[in-house]
C-alpha positions in Angstrom: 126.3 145.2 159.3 127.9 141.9 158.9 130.4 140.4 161.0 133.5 138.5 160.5 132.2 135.5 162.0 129.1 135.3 160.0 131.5 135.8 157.0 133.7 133.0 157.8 130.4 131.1 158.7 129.4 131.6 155.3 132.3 130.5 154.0 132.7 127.4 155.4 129.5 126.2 155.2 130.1 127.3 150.9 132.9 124.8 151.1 131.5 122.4 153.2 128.7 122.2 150.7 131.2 122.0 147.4 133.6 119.6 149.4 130.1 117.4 149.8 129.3 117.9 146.3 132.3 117.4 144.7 132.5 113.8 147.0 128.8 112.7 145.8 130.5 113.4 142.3 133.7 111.5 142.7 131.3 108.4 144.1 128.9 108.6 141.4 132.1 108.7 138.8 133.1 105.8 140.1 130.0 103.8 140.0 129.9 105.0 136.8 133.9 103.8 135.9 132.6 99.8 137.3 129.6 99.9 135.9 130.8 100.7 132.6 133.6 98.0 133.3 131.1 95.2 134.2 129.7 95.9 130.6 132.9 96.0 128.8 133.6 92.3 130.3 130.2 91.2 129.5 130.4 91.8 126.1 133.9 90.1 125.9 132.6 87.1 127.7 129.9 86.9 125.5 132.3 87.8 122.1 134.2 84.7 123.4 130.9 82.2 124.2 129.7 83.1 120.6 133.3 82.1 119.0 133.6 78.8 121.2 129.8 77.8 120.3 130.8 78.1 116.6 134.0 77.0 116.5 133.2 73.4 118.2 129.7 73.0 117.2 131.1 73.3 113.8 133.8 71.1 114.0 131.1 68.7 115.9 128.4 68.7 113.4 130.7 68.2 110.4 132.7 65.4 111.9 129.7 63.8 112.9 127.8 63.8 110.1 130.7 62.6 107.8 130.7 59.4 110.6 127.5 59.1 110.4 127.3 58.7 106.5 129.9 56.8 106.7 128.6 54.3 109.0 125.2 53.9 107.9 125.9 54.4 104.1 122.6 52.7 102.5 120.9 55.7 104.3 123.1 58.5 103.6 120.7 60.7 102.5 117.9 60.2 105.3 121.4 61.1 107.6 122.1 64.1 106.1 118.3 65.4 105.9 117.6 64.6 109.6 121.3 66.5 110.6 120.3 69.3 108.2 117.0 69.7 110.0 119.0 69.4 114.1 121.3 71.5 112.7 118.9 74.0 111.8 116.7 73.9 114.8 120.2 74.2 117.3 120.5 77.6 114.5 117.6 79.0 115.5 118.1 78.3 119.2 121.1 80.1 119.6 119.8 82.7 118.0 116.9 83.4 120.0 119.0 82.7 123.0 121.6 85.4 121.7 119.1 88.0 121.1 117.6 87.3 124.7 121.1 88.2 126.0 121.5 91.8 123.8 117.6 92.5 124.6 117.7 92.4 128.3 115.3 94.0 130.4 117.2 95.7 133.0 119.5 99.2 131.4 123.3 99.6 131.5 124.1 102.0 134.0 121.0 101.7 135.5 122.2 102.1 139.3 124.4 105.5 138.2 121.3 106.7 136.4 119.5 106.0 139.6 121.6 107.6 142.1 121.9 110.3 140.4 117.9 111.0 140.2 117.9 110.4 144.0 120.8 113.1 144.4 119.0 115.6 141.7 115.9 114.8 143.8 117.9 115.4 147.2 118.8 118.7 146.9 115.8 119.9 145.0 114.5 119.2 148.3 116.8 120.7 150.2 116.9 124.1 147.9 113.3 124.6 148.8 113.6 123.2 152.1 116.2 126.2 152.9 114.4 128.8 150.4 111.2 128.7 152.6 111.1 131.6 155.5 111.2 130.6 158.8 
């Protein structure tokens, strides 16, 4: 027969092990909550790069070409070919440089996904460390 102690034992040790578990939940929650804010504000900082860049390279491209023409007027159309070729070469830089950015190698929540591998991993270990006989 049972005693009380070795109830009480039992007991505890049951909410030792859901206080522990319920604390490796709350930490991987939160990892989860910055990671997923880190994102967020990587995207917005990117939102607002990609505005700027087209806002002033815009406004730069069309204000110098007209000074351009302007200035050298016998050769306005060798002006506006050469601009129309930079302008297309800066084009296609951004864009591969944009799509480097959105194809990055390394995963968003990458170190959450991690961790919580290592914690599945953990107490597989530790179910069939305690399920073997002594």
């Amino acid at each position: 027969m049972s005693t009380p102690g070795a109830r009480q034992g039992l007991f505890a040790s049951l909410q030792n092990l859901s206080a522990t578990l319920l604390a490796m939940l709350q930490t991987r929650v939160e990892l989860l909550g910055n990671e997923f804010e880190l994102e967020k504000l990587r995207l917005l900082r990117m939102l607002m790069l990609v505005q700027a860049l087209m806002f002033a390279g815009t406004l730069a491209a069309l204000l110098g070409v007209a000074l351009l023409t302007l200035w050298l007027w016998e050769l306005r159309l060798g002006v506006l070919a050469l601009f129309c070729a930079i302008f297309l070469g800066v084009a296609v830089w951004s864009y591969r440089a944009l799509m480097q950015m959105v194809h990055r190698t390394d995963a968003p929540f990458d170190a959450s996904l991690g961790e919580l591998r290592e914690d599945l991993h953990r107490l597989r270990q530790a179910t069939a460390d305690a399920s073997t006989p002594d």
